[in-house]
C-alpha positions in Angstrom: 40.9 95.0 146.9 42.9 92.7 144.4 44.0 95.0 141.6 43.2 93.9 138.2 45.1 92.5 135.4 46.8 94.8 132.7 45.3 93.3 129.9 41.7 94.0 131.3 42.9 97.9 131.9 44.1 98.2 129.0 40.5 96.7 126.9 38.2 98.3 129.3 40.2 102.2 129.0 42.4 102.2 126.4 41.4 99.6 123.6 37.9 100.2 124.6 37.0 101.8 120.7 39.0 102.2 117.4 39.4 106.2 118.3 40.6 105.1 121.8 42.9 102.6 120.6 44.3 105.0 117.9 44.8 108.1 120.2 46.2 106.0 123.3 48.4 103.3 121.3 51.8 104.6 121.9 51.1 104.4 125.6 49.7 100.7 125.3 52.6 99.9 122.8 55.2 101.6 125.8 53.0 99.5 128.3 53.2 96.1 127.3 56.2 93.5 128.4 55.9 89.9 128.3 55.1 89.0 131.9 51.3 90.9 131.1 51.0 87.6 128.9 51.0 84.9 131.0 47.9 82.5 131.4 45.4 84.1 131.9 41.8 84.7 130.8 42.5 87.8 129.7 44.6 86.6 126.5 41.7 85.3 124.7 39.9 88.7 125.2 43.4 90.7 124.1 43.4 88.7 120.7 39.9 88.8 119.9 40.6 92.5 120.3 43.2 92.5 118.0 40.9 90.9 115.4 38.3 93.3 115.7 41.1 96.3 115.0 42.7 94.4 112.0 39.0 93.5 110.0 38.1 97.2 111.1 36.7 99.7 108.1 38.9 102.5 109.7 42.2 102.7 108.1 43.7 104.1 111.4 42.1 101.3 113.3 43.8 98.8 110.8 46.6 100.5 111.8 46.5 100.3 115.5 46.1 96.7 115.7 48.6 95.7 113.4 51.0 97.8 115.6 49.6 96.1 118.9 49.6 92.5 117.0 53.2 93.4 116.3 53.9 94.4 119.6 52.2 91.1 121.2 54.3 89.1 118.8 57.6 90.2 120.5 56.4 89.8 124.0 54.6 86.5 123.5 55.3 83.9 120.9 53.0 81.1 121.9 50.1 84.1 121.2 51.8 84.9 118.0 52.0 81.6 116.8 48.3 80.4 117.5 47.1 83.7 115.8 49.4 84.2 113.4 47.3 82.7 110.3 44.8 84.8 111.0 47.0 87.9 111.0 48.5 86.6 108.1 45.0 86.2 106.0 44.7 90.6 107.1 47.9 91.5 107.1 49.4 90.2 103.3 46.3 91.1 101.3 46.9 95.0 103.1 50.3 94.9 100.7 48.0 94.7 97.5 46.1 97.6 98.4 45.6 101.5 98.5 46.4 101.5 102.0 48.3 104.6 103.7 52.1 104.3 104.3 52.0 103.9 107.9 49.1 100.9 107.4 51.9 99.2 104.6 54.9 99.7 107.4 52.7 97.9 109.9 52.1 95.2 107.7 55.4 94.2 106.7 57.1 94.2 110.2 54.3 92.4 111.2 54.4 89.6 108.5 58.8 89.9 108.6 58.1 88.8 112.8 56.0 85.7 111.7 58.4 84.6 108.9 61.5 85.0 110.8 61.0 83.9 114.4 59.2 80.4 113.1 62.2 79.2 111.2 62.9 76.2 113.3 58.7 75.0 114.1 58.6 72.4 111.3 54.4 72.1 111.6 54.2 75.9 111.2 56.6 76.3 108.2 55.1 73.5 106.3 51.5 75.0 106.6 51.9 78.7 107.0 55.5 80.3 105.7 55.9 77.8 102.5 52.5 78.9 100.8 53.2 82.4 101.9 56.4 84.0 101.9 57.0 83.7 98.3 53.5 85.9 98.0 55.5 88.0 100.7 57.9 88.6 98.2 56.5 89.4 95.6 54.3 92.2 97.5 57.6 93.2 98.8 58.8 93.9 95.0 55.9 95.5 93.8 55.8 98.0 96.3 59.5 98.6 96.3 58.8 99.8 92.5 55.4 101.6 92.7 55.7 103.2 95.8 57.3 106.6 96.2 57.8 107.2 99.9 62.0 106.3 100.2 61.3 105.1 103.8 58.6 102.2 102.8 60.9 101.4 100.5 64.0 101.2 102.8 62.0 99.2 105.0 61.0 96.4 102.1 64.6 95.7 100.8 65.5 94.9 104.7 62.7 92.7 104.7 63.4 91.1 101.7 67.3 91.1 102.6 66.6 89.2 106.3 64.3 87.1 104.6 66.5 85.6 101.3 69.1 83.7 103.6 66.3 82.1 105.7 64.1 80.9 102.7 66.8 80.7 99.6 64.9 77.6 98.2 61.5 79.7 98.2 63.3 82.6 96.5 65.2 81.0 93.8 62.0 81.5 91.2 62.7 85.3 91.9 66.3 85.7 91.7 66.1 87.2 88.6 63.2 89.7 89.8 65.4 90.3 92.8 68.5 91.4 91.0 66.7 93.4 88.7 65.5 95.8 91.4 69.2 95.7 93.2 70.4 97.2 90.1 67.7 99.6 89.5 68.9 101.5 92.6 72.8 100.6 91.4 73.5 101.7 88.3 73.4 105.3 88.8 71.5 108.6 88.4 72.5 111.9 87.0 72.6 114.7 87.4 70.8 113.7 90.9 72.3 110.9 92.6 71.1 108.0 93.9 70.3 108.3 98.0 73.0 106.7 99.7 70.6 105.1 102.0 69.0 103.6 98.8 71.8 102.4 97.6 73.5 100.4 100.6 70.1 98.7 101.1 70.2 97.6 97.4 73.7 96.9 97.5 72.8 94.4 100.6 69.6 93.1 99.1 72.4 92.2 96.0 75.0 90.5 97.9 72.3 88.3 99.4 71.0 87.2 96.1 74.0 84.0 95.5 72.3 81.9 98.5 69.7 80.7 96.5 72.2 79.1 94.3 72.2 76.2 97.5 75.1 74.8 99.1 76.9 73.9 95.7 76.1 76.8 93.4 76.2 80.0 96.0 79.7 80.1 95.8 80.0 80.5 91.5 77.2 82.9 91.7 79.5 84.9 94.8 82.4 84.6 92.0 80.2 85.8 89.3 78.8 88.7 91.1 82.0 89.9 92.3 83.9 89.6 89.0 80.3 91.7 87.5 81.0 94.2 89.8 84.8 94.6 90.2 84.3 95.0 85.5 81.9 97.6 86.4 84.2 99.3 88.7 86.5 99.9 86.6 84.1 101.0 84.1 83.0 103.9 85.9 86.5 104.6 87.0 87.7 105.0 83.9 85.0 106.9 82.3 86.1 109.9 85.4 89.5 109.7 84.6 89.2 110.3 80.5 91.7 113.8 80.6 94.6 111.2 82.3 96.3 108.6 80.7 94.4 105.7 83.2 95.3 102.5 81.2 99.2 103.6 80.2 99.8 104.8 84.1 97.6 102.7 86.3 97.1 99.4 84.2 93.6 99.5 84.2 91.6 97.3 81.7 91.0 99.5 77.9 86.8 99.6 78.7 85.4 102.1 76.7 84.7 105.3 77.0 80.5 106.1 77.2 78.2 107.2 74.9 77.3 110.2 77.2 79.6 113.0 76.2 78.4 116.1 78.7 80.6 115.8 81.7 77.7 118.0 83.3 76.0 114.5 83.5 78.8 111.6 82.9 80.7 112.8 85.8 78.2 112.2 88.2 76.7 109.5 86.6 80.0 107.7 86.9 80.9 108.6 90.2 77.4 107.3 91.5 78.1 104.2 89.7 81.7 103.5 91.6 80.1 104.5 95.0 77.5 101.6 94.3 79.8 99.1 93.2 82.5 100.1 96.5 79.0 99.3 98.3 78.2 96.2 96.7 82.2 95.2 96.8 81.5 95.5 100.9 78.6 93.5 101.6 79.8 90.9 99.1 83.1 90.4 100.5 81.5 90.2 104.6 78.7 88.3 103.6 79.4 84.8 104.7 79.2 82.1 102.3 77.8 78.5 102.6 81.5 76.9 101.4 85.0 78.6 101.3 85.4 80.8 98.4 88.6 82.1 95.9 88.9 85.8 96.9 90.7 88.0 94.2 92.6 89.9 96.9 95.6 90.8 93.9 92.5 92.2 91.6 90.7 94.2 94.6 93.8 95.4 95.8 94.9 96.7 92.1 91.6 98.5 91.8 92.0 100.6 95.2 95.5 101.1 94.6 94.6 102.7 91.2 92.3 104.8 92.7 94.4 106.1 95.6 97.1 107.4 93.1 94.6 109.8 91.8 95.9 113.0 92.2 95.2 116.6 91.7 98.8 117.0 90.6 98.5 114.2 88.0 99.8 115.4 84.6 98.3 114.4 81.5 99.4 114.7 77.5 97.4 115.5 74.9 94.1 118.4 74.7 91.7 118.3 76.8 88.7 120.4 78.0 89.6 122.7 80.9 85.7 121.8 82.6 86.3 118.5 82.4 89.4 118.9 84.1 88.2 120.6 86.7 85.1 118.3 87.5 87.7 115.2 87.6 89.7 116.6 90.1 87.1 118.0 92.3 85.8 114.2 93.0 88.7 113.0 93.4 88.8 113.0 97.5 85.4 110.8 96.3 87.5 108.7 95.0 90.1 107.7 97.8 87.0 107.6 100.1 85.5 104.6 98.1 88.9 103.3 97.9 89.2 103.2 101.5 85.6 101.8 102.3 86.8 98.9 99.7 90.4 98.3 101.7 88.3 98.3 105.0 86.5 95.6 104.1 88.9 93.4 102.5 91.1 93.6 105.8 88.1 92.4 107.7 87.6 89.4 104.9 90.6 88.3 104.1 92.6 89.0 107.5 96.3 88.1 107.1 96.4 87.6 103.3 96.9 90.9 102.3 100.1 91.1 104.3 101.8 90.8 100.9 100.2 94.0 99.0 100.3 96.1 102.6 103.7 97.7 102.0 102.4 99.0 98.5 99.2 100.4 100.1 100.8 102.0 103.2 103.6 103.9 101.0 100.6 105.6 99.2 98.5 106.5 102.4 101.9 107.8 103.5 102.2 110.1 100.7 99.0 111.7 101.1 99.1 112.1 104.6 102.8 114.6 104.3 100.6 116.4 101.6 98.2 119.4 102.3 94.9 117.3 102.5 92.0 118.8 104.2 90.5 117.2 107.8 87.8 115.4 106.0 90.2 114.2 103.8 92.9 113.0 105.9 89.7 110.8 108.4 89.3 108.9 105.4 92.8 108.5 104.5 93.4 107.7 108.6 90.1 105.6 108.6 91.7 102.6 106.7 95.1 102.3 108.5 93.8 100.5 111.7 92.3 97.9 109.9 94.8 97.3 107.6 97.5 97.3 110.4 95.3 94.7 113.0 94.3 92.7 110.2 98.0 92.2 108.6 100.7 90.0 110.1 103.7 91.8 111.2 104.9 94.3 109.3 108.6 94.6 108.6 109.9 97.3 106.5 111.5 99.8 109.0 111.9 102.6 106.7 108.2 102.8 105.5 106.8 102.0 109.7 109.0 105.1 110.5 107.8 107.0 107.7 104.1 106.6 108.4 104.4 106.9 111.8 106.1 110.6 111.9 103.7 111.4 109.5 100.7 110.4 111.5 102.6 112.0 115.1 102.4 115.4 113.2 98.2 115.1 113.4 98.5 114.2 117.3 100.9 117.0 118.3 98.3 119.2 117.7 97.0 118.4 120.8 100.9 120.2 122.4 100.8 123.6 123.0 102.1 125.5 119.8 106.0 127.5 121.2 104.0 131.0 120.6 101.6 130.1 123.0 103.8 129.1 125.4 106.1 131.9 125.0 103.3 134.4 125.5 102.4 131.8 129.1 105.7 132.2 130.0 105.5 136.2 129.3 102.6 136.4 131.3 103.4 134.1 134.2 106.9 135.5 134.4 105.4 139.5 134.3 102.8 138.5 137.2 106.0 137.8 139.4 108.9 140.5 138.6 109.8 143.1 140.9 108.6 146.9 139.7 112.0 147.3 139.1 111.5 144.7 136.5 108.3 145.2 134.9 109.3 149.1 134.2 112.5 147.3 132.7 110.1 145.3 130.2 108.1 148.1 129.3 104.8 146.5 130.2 101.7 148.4 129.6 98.0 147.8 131.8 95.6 146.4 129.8 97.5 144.5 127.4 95.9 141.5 128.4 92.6 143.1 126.2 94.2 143.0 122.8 95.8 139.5 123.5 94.2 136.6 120.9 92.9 133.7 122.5 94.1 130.4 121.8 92.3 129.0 119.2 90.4 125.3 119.8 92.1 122.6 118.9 89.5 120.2 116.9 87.1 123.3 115.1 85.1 120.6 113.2 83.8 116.7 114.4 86.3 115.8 111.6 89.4 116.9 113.3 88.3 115.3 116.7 87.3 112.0 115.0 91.0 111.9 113.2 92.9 112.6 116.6 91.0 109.8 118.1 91.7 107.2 114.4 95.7 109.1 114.7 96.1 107.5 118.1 94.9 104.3 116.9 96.7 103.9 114.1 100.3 104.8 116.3 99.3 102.2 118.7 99.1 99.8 116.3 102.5 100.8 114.8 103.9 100.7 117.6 102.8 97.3 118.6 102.6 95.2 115.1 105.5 96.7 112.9 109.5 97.5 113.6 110.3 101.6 113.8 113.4 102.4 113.8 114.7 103.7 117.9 114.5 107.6 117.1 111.1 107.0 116.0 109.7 104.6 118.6 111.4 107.0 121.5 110.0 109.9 119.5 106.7 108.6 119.4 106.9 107.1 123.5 108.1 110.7 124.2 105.5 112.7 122.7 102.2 110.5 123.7 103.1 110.9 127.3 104.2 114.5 127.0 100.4 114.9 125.9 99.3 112.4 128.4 100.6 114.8 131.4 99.8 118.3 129.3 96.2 117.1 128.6 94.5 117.1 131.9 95.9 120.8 132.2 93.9 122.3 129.8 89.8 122.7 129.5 87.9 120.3 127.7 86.2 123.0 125.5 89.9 124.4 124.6 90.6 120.7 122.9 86.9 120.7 121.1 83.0 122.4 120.9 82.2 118.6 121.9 83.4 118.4 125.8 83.2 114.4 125.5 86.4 114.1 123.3 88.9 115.2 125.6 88.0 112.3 127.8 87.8 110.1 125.2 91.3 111.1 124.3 92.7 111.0 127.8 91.1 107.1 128.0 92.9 106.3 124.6 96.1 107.8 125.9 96.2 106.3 129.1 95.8 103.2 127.4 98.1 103.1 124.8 100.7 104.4 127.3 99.9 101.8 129.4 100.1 98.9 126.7 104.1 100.7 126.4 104.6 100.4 130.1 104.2 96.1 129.8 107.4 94.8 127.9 107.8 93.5 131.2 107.3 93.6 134.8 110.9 95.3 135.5 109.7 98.4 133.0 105.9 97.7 134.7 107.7 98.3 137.9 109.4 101.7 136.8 105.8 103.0 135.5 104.1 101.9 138.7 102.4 105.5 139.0 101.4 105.1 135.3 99.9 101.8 135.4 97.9 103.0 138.9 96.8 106.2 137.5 95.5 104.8 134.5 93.1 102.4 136.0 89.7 104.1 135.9 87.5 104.8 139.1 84.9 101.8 138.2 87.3 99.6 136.4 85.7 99.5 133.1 86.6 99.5 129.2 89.7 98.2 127.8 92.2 100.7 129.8 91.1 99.7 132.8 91.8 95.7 131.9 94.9 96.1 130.9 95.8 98.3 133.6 94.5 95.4 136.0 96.3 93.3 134.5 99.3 94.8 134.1 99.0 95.7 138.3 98.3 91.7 138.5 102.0 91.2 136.7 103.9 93.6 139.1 101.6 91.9 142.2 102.3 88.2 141.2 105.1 88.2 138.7 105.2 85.1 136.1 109.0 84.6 135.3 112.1 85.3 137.9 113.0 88.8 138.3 117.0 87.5 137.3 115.3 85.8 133.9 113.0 88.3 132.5 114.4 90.1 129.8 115.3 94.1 129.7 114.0 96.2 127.1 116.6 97.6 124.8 118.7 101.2 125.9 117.8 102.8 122.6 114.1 102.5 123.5 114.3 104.3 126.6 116.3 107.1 125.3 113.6 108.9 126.8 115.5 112.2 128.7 117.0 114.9 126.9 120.6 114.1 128.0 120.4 110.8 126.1 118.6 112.2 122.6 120.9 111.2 119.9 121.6 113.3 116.8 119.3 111.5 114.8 116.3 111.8 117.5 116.9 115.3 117.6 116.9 115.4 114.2 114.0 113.8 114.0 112.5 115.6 116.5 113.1 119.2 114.9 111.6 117.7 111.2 108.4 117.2 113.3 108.2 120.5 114.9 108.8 119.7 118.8 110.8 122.3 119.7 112.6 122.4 123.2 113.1 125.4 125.4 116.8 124.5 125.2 116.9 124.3 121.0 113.4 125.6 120.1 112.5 129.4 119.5 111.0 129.9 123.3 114.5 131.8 123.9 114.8 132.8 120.1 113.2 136.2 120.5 115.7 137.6 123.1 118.8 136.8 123.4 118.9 137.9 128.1 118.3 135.0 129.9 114.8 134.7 130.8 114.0 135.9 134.3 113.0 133.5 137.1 109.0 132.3 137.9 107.8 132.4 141.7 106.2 129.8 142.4 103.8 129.2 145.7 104.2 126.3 147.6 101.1 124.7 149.3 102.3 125.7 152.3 102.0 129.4 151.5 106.0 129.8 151.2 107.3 130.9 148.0 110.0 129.2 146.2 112.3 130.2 143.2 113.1 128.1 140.3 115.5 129.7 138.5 117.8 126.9 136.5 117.2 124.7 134.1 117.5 121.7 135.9 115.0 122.7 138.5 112.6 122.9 135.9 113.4 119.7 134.5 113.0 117.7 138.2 109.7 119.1 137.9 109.1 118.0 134.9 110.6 114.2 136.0 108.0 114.6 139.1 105.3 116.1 136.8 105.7 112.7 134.6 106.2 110.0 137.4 102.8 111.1 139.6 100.3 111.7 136.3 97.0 111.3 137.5 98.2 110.4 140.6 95.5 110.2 143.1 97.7 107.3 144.8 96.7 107.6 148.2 92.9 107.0 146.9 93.9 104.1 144.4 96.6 102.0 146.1 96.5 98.6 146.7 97.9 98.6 150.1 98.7 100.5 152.8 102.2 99.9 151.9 101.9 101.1 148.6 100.5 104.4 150.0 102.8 105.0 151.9 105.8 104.3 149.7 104.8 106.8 147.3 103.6 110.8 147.6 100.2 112.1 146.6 99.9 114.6 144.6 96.7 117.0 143.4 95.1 114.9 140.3 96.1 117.0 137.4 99.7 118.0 138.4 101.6 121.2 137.5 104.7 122.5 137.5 104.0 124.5 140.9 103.0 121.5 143.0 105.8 119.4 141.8 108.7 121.3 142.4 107.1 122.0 146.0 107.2 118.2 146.6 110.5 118.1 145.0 111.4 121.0 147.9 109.4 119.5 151.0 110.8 115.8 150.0 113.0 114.5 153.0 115.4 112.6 151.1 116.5 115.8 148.5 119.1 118.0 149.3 116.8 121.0 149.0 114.5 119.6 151.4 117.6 119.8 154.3 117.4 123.9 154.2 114.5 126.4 154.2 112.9 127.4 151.5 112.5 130.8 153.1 115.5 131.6 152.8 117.2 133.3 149.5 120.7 133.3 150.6 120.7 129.9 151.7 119.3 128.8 148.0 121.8 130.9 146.3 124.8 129.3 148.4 123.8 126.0 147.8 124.4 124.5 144.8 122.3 123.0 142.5 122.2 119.1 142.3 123.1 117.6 138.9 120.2 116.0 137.1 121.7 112.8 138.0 121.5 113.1 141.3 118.6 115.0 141.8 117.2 111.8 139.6 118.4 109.2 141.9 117.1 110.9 145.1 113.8 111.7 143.5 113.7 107.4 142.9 114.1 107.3 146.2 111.4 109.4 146.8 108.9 107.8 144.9 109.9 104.1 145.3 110.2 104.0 141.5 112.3 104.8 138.6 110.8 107.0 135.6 112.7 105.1 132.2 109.3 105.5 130.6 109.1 109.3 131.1 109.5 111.4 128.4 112.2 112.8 127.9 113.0 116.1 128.8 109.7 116.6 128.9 110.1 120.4 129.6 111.4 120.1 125.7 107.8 119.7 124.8 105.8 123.5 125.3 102.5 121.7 127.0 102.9 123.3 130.0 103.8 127.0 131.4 107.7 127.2 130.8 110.1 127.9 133.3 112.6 130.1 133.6 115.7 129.0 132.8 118.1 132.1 133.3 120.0 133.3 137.0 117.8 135.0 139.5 116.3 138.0 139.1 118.4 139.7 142.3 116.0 142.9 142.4 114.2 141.9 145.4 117.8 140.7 146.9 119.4 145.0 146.4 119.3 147.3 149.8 116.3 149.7 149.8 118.0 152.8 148.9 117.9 155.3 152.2 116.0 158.8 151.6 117.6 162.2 153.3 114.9 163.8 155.3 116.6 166.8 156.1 117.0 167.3 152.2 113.9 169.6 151.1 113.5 171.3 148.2 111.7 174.4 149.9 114.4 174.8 151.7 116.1 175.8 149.1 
């Protein structure tokens, strides 16, 4: 039996009455796609169906087939356009009317379809859109101001905003109308503030309005409109900051002060009137223009600098009421946020031409960032570097690069493991494996393990996760388009990877409440270490475990391209291996042996303490007793110096997320280099280091304590050279001394604890005491 067409199903079950069609119309709406609308005899039936709903006396059943008309019009526009007048003649005069909000919605989706997707059918706009959206308009206005519902209104300034840049000839007769109801919704409210949503769709509906000026005249009215509203700016700005000295300080223009002398209701009033202009400032400046237009970069630039040296700690002369006082400087974090939505904005407009004010504007964020700011605070503050820096030429001052760049490190080395933690992990680790002899020394006590505070999460609040993620960013970027100084650049190399390696270690939900983040931040790591890795293909070639283990199982997102690409340099190398160029020693200072004074300076401003310098060791002055560590194959092996701990650390580094044997490119690659488990530890890599052939600890067993103690340790530089030779590949873009970062458990780095190595004392059977 031939099945039968959807269309007929749908009119003989669903559509078969108005109650039907109400109660089953967001399973026809669900239903429909545009291969049910191919010829067929059926259409005829479907749109005389749609008639009857439309000229129905049941204002749900008006409803229902303007939402099915609607929903034809997307699937089919030949249907759409030989119906549309018809639709038209129901659908405009609904606007006029006491019809129910949902019935209004309908409508003007309905009628915005049919006016936008005929712009280019000459026939139709000359008979049906010319005579009718200028009535579509003006609907659109009148309901916009006599109708309460914030939605319905939402939904008619997005008409009339898609609509204006189609039709600006049809709409210059209302320009005046137009901007009139902008500014209703932009001049402010008190004590209750405007809705925000309200506001950025006026603000857009306002920075459409200069297109019906024409080719010629849009760009004065852009000028105009921008001056209006940069004056206005300052206007409210000015009225928040009347207990400060704004004009004397800041240079902002003597406007004067309002008639409105409550700050109960002027503060607000004010502040929801520099909100609205930051909005309008936005959508003016990435609105595109019909011709190219003078942007006052120095004016815009004045205004957020102005407002980004408002601070709480701003003195000012004279009297002044304590309230007022304390009402300015609670908006003031208000203040640098709409100063940062502005600078956004004006990076994305004017690109490279603010490359001349971006020293001034960078100096201030880095002077709120080493203040005490709050997380929300410091997002917005964080929000408006990336732009500014991707935006912006190269940036040359060294001093102020290095200075923002420690200051933003400080928000990502939250993500290392604090030294009191990792003294206690140490404490614990190192209790688990001491002889009785030992623990009774260290007076430990059963149970203490119940009193013991857990770590706390890293990112408490969306806030703090969203910064990290914005902090990472904005270091990339540093490091890639401005000049910091060596300390800082090997700083900065040094601590990204030590987090890059500690990360996978610890649980997602220790890092945030929202799991997703940490592997958002382990993507954005991977990356950015990646992009550090590709100077050239010699350093490529000394991160080849890097640049593997960062590319992603499916090979998507930006990581995973330039880790492909990256593998494609090392694979098939562009420039002789005798002509490429070497990156500079000072840059891959990146072991502790080669920290200069002023990196470890540096390094100690910061907080990154090392088990060598940092207070790990600080609370007793006895060497630390040795960890036991198991070996997969079930032997158990002692590291007990400090060079032991940092091969591991070298190994740990070189195979991150090193699933090699599953992600090489060739046999040969596999073979050349050692798999390890996926998220690396201390344990597992000092075992390879043990079980590797070509080490000197490899040539004895591991069994054996005596032999261990007799033979001596390898210096670092040695154990270095025959752990290359291991993997096939140096490790210059390692971190250095990455055991000087506390993101993993800390190893022992004192002799060996010789208690299990002392004869078992004898006992004297014939010795009783009864016999006494």
């Amino acid at each position: 039996m031939e099945n039968s067409h959807p269309l007929k199903t749908l009119l003989q079950l669903q559509l078969a009455s108005d109650a039907s069609s109400v109660l089953h119309l967001p399973y026809v709406l669900d239903f429909l796609s545009p291969e049910h609308f191919g010829p067929s005899p059926h259409t005829q039936k479907w749109a005389a169906r749609i008639n009857s709903l439309l000229h129905s006396k049941d204002s749900s059943a008006r409803w229902a087939g303007l939402c099915v008309a609607f929903q034809t019009s997307v699937c089919s526009r030949d249907i759409m356009i030989e119906h549309a007048q018809g639709w038209i003649g129901v659908a405009l005069p609904i606007l006029s009317k006491d019809e129910p909000p949902p019935t209004l919605k309908a409508s003007v989706r309905l009628l915005r379809r049919i006016f936008s997707t005929t712009v280019n059918i000459a026939e139709f706009q000359r008979q049906l859109c010319l005579p009718n959206v200028p009535k579509f308009s003006s609907a659109l206005i009148e309901l916009v101001q006599k109708k309460p519902e914030e939605d319905l209104k939402l939904l008619a300034l997005a008409a009339l905003t898609h609509l204006i840049p189609l039709y600006p000839t049809l709409h210059r007769s209302l320009h005046s109308s137009l901007s009139s109801l902008a500014l209703k919704f932009l001049n402010g409210s008190s004590p209750r503030p405007t809705p925000e949503s309200l506001a950025k769709g006026a603000a857009r509906l306002y920075a459409t309005l200069h297109v019906t000026g024409g080719k010629v005249g849009a760009g004065n009215i852009w000028r105009t409109s921008l001056d209006e509203t940069l004056s206005f700016a300052w206007t409210a700005l000015y009225n928040l900051r009347t207990t400060y000295d704004t004009r004397n300080q800041n240079g902002a223009p003597p406007y004067p002060s309002m008639s409105v002398e409550d700050p109960i209701i002027s503060i607000p009033l004010n502040m929801d009137r520099l909100r609205a202009a930051a909005y309008i400032l936005c959508d003016l400046l990435l609105f595109p223009t019909p011709r190219p237009v003078i942007v006052p970069v120095g004016s815009l630039v004045k205004l957020c600098s102005t407002m980004l040296r408002c601070t709480p700690e701003e003195q000012a002369e004279g009297q002044f009421d304590s309230a007022t006082r304390a009402m300015e400087v609670a908006i003031i974090p208000a203040i640098w946020r709409v100063a940062c939505d502005i600078l956004i904005a004006l990076s994305e407009s004017v690109h490279y031409h603010l490359s001349l004010y971006l020293p001034r504007l960078l100096s201030v964020f880095a002077y709120h960032l080493e203040q005490e700011r709050t997380p929300s605070q410091r997002l917005c503050l964080l929000r408006a570097i990336p732009p500014l820096l991707s935006n912006a030429t190269h940036f040359h001052d060294t001093v102020l690069a290095s200075r923002l760049a420690k200051v933003i490190l400080t928000t990502v080395t939250t993500l290392l493991t604090p030294s009191s933690q990792a003294l206690a992990d140490r404490d614990a680790t190192a209790s688990k494996n001491r002889s009785k002899r030992a623990k009774k020394r260290g007076r430990g006590y059963e149970g203490d393990e119940v009193f013991k505070i857990a770590a706390e999460i890293v990112c408490s609040t969306p806030e703090e996760g969203e910064g990290l993620l914005v902090a990472l960013d904005a270091l990339h970027l540093l490091m890639q388009n401005s000049l910091l100084s060596p300390p800082v650049y090997s700083i900065v190399s040094r601590a990204l990877l030590a987090i890059l390696i500690a990360l996978p270690q610890r649980s997602p939900l220790s890092i945030a409440p929202d799991l997703s983040l940490h592997g958002k931040l382990s993507d954005k790591l991977r990356f950015i270490c990646t992009k550090m890795a590709t100077g050239t293909s010699s350093t490529m070639s000394r991160s080849l475990s890097l640049v593997i283990g960062a590319i992603p199982p499916d090979g998507a997102g930006a990581c995973g391209a330039e880790s492909r690409r990256c593998l494609d340099l090392l694979l098939h190398p562009r420039v002789p291996p005798l002509v490429r160029s070497i990156p500079h020693v000072e840059t891959l200072s990146l072991f502790r042996e080669e920290e200069g004074d002023d990196e470890k300076g540096i390094r100690k401003s910061l907080g990154l303490s090392s088990v060598h310098d940092g207070p790990l060791f600080a609370s007793s002055s006895a060497t630390p007793p040795a960890v036991a560590r198991d070996r997969p194959d079930g032997t158990v092996v002692q590291s007990g110096s400090s060079r032991d701990a940092e091969s591991a650390f070298i190994l740990s580094a070189v195979n991150l997320e090193s699933t090699v044997q599953t992600r090489a490119v060739s046999s040969n690659l596999t073979q050349s280099i050692p798999s390890f488990s996926s998220t690396p530890t201390p344990t597992s890599i000092a075992s390879a280091v043990k079980t590797t052939p070509d080490s000197s600890m490899g040539q004895h067993g591991s069994n054996s304590p005596q032999l261990q103690e007799s033979t001596p340790m390898p210096s670092t530089e040695a154990l270095y050279a025959k752990t290359n030779q291991a993997i096939g590949a140096s490790v210059s873009t390692i971190p250095p001394s990455l055991d000087s970062f506390d993101t993993v458990t800390v190893i022992g780095n004192g002799e060996m604890d010789r208690d299990e190595d002392e004869p078992m004392p004898t006992i004297d059977m014939g010795s009783d005491s009864d016999s006494n």
